[in-house]
N, C-alpha and C positions, 0 to 999 in steps of 0.2 A: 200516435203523434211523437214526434224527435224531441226525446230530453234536450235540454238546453247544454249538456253536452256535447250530444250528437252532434246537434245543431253547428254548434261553435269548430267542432274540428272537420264537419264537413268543410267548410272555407279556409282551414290552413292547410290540408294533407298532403296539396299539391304541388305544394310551395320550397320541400325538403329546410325546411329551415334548418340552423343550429339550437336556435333558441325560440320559443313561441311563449306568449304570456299572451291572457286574455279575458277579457272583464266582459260579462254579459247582467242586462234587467232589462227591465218591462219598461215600455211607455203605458200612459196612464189606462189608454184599453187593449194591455196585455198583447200589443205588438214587442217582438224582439229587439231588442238594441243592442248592438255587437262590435266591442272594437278589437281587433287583435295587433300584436305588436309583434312582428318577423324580423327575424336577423340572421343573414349567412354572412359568413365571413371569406369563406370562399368564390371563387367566381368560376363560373360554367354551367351553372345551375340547368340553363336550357330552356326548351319550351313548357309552358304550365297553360292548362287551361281550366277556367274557373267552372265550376259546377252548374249545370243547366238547373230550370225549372222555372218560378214564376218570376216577376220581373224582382229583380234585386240590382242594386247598385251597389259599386264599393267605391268608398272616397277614401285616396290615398297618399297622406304624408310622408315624403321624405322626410327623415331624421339625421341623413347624411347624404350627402352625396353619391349618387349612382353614376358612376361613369358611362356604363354603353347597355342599353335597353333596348329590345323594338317591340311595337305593338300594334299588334292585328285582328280587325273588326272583319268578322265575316271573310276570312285570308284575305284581307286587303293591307298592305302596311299603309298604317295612320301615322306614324310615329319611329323614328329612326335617330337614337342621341343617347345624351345623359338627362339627370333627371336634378337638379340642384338641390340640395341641402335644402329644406322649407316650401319644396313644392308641393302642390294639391293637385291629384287631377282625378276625372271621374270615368268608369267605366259601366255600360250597361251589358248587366249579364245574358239581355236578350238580343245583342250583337255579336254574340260569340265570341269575346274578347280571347286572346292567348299572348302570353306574354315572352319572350326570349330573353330571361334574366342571365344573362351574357356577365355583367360584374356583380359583386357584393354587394349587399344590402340592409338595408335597416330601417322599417319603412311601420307605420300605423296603418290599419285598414280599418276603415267603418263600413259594416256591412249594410245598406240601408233597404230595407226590403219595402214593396210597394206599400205594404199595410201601413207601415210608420210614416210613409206620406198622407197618404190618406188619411190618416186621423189627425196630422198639423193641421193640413187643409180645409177639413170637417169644421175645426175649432174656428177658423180665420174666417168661415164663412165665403170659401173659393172655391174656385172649380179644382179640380183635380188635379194634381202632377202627373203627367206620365211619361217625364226626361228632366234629368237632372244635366244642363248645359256646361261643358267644360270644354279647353281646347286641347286634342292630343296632348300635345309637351307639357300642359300643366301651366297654371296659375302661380303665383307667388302672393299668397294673404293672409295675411299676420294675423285676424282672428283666429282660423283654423287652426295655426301654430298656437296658438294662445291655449286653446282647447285643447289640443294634442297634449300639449305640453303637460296640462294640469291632472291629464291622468297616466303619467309616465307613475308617478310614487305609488295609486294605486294598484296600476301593473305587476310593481315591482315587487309589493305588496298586497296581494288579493285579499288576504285573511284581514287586512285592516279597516277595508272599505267597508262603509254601512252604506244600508240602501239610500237613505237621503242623500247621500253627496252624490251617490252614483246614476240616478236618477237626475239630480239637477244638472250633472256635466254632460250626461249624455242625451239628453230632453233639449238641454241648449245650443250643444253642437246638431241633432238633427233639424231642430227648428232653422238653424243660422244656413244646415246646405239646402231646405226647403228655398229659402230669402233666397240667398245666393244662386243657387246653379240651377233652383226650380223658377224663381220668379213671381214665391209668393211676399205681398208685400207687408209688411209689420202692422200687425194691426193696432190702434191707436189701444193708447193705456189709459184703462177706466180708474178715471178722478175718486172713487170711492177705495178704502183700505178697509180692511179686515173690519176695524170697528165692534160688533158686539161678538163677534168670532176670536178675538183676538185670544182673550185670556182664556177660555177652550181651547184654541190651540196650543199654546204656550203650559196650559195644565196638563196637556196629555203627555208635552216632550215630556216634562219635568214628572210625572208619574213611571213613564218608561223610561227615564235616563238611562236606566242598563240593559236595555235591550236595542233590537233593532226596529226603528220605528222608519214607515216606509213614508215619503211626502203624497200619493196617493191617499194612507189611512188619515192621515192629517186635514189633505184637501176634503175628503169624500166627510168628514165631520166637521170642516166648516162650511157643508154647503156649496165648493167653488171647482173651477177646476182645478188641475194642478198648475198650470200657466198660471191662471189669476191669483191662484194661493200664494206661490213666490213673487209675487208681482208686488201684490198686499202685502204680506207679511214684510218683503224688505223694504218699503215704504213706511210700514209702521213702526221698524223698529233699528232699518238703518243696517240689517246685517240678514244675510240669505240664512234659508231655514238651517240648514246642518251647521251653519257658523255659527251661529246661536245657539244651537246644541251641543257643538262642541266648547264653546266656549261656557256653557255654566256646566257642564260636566268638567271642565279643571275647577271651577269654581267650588263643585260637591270634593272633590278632589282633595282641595284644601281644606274643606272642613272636617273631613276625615282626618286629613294628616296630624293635625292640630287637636283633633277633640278626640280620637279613638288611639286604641294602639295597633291599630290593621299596621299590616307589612304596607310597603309597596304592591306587589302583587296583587296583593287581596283588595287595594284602596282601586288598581285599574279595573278588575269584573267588577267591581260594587258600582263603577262610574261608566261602565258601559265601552270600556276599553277592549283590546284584542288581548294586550297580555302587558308587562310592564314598562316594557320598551317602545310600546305604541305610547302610554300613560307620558312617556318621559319627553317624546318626541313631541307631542301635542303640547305640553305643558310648556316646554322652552320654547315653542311658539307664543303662547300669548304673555308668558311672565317672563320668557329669558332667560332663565334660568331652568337649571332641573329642580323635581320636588328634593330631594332630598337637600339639595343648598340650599331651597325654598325654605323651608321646615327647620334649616340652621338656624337660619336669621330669623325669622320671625321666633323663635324660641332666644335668642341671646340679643 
């Protein structure tokens, strides 16, 4: 079986990028989720064809402007233009898609493979996807962009990401091109919340604050899925799971800074941080401030 490496650079290699960044986890039964982020700066790149084998989709973001593209299903051209700044469109890899990246680019792909439909579907209690709908030149929809958008900083920063975030943005983007381009429909949201799971859940963040805690290990000990676990939990408490974990990890943060003499350094591993500069970045998100000006004021 293909490490999750292998995995992930099978789908850029063909691409000649300058630049490639790319964030891979698991949907809740251990389907792939893959987004990669390409960028040539150069144009002439040429024909690319995407790797054969079982049914795979790639949903793909412009993040700028591509001038002149063409794309061919089966050698047929589908597709002959530019591709606008914020457009989506979808490709199935058992149409033989090949692309003639003619100008520069800078673009998100989501690799979506059949199994991670099938298991949205499973859950929804529907029949199967077996085509994800788009029109050659692409869509323009602001959710997608939305998603795209929110895992550019992990990207950019791989080493920062914990599994919770990375799992909730990317469990939400496939569910949303399930909706969208497959045609499954949202299923209604059950009136019940977490209730006697809750403070179990919340004991186990708060046991592992310095580790990585996966929202699978979370769901699977409250009994629920992972859909219904985020569904619960931010109903019950107003904030999705990793924001809530991040946000009482500043909060241990602070009590560090104030009651121990830890460095900085030592106060981010204690709180479940990457390294200081992650600790700083997080922290002026919810206070505004950095700790160390934190730490002034609150002492004078």
């Amino acid at each position: 079986m293909q490490s999750d490496l292998e995995y992930s650079r099978n789908y850029v290699e063909q691409f000649k990028a300058d630049s490639v960044s790319q964030l891979v986890t698991r949907s809740p039964q251990s389907a792939r989720l893959l987004v990669s982020r390409l960028r040539r700066d150069t144009g002439g790149h040429g024909l690319t064809t995407l790797p054969p084998g079982d049914a795979v989709f790639s949903v793909v973001l412009q993040l700028r402007e591509q001038k002149e593209r063409e794309l061919f299903l089966d050698n047929h051209c589908v597709h002959r233009g530019s591709y606008a700044e914020r457009t989506t469109s979808v490709v199935n890899h058992l149409e033989l898609p090949r692309a003639n990246l003619i100008s520069p680019f800078d673009c998100l792909i989501f690799t979506v493979p059949q199994s991670a439909l099938n298991e949205i579907a499973d859950e929804a209690r529907v029949g199967r996807i077996d085509h994800l709908h788009c029109p050659p030149g692409g869509v323009l929809d602001e959710k997608v962009w939305h998603l795209g958008s929110s895992l550019l900083p992990a990207l950019q920063r791989p080493h920062e990401v914990n599994s919770m975030y990375a799992e909730y943005v990317m469990l939400a983007a496939y569910i949303y091109f399930a909706q969208t381009f497959g045609g499954v429909r949202p299923g209604k949201e059950r009136a019940d919340t977490l209730a006697p799971w809750l403070k179990r859940a919340m004991d186990a963040m708060e046991a592992q604050m310095d580790t990585d805690v996966s929202l699978k290990m979370l769901a699977e000990a409250s009994g629920l899925s992972v859909r219904h676990f985020i569904r619960a939990f931010t109903a019950s408490t107003g904030e999705a799971p990793h924001r809530w974990m991040l946000r009482h990890r500043v909060e241990r943060a602070k009590d560090l800074l104030t009651g121990t003499q830890a460095t900085l350094a030592e106060v981010a591993i204690s709180c479940g941080f990457a390294d200081q500069s992650h600790l700083t970045r997080v922290f002026k998100t919810f206070v505004g401030v950095s700790p160390a000006v934190w730490k002034h004021m609150v002492r004078h």
